[in-house]
C-alpha atoms as a printed R data frame, in Angstrom:
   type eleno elety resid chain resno       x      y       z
1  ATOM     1    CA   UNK     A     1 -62.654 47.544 -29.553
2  ATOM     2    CA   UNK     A     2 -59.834 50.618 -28.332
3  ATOM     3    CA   UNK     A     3 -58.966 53.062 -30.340
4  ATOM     4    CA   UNK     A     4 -55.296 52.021 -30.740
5  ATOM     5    CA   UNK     A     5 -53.223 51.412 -33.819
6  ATOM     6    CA   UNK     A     6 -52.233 47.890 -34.308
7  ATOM     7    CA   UNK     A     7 -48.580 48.420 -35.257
8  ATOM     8    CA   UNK     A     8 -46.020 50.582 -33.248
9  ATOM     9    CA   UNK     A     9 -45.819 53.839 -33.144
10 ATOM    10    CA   UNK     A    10 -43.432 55.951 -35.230
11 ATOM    11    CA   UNK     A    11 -42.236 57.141 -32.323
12 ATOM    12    CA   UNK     A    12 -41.443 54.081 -30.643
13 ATOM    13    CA   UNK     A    13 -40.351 52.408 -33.867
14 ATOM    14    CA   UNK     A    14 -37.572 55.378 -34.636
15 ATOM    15    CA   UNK     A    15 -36.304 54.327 -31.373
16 ATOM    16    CA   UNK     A    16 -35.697 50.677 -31.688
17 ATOM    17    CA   UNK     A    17 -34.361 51.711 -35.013
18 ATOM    18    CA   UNK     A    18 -31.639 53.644 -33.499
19 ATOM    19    CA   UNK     A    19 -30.979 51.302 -30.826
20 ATOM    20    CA   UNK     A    20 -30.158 48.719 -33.794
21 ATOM    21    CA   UNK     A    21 -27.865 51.434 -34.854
22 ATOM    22    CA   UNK     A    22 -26.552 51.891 -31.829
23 ATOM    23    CA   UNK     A    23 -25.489 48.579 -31.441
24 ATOM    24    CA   UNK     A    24 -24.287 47.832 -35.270
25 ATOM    25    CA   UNK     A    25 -21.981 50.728 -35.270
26 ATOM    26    CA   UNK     A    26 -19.070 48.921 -32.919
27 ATOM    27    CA   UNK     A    27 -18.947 45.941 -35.127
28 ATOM    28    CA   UNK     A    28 -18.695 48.561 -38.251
29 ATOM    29    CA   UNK     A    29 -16.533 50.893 -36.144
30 ATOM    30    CA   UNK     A    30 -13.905 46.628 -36.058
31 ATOM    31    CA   UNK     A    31 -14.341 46.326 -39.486
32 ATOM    32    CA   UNK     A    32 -13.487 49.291 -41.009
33 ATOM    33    CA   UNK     A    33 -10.161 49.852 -38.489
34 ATOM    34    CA   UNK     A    34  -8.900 46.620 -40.242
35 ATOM    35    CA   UNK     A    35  -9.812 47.326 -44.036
36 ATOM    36    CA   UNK     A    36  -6.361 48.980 -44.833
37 ATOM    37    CA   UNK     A    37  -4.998 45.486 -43.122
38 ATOM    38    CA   UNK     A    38  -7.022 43.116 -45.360
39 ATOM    39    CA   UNK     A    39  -7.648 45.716 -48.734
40 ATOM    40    CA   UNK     A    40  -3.416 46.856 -49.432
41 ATOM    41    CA   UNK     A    41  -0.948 46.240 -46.617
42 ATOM    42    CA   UNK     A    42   1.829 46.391 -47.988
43 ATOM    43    CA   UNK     A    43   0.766 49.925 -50.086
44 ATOM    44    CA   UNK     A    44  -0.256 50.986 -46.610
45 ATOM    45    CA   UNK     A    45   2.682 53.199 -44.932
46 ATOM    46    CA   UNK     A    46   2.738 53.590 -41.202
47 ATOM    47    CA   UNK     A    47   1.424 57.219 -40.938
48 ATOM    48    CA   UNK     A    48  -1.200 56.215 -43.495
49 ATOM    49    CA   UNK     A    49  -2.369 53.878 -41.365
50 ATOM    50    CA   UNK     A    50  -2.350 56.367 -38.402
51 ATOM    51    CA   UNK     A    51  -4.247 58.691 -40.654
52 ATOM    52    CA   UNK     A    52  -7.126 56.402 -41.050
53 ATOM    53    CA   UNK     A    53  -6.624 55.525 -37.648
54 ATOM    54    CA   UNK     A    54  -7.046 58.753 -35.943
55 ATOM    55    CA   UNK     A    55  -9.873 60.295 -39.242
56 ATOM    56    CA   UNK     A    56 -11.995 56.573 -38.337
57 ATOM    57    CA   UNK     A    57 -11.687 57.835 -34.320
58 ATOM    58    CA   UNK     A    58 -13.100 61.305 -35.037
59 ATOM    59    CA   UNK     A    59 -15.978 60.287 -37.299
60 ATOM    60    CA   UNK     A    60 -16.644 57.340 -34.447
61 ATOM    61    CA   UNK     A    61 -17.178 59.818 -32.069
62 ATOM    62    CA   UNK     A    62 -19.094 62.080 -34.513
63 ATOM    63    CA   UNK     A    63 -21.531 59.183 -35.163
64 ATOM    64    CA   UNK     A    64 -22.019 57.963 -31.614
65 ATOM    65    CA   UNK     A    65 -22.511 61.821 -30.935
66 ATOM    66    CA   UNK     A    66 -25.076 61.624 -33.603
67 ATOM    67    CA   UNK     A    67 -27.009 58.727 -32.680
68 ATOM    68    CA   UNK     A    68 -27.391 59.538 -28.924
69 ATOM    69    CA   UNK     A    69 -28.837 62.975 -29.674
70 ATOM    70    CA   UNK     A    70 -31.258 60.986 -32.108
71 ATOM    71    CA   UNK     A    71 -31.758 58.588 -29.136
72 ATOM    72    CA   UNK     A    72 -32.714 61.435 -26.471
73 ATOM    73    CA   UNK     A    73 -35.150 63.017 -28.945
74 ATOM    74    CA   UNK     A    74 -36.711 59.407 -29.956
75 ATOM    75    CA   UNK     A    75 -36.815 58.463 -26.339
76 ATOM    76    CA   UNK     A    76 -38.190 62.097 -25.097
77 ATOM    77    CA   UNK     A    77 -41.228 61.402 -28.425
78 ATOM    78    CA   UNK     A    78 -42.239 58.102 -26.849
79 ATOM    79    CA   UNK     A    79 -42.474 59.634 -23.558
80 ATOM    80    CA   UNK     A    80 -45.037 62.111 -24.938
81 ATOM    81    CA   UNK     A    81 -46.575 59.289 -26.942
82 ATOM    82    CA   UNK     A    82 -47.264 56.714 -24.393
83 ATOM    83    CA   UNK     A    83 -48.631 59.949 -21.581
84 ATOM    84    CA   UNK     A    84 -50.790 60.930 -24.686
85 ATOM    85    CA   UNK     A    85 -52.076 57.503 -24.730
86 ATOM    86    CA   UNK     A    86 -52.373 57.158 -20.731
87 ATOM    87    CA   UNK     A    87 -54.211 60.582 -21.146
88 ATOM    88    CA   UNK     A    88 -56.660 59.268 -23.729
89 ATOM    89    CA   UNK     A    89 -57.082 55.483 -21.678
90 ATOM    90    CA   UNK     A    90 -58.214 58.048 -17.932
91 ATOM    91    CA   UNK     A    91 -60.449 60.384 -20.216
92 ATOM    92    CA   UNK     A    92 -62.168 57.566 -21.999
93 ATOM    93    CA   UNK     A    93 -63.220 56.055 -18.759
């Protein structure tokens, strides 16, 4: 029997966690643009709205900032994971 771990690797796990995130966050990003329409419209003025609009924009691009950073780091770990792995598999032989 290898020597291999039956479940995935944290490395490789982290990233399929952040590709989840990656692709959540747009559908988030839909919903909360239209919370002022659904939660108060009418107590909702014009540059309020433009307010959220614009502070919603800026933490968007802070989080997608976020996550691909996260997702070169995971990606550049699993890289080093699997050539440790390929490493191990040509010395055991």
């Amino acid at each position: 029997m290898p020597d291999r771990p039956l479940f995935l690797e944290r490395a490789s796990f982290r990233r399929r966690r952040l590709g989840d995130a990656a692709r959540v966050l747009p559908v988030l990003a839909a919903l909360a643009i239209l919370v002022p329409v659904w939660w108060i419209p009418a107590r909702v003025s014009f540059a309020a709205g433009a307010v959220w609009l614009f502070g919603l924009w800026a933490a968007l691009i802070a989080a997608v900032w976020a996550l691909h950073r996260a997702l070169r780091r995971a990606d550049a770990a699993t890289l080093r994971a699997s050539q440790a792995i390929a490493q191990d598999d040509d010395h055991a032989l």
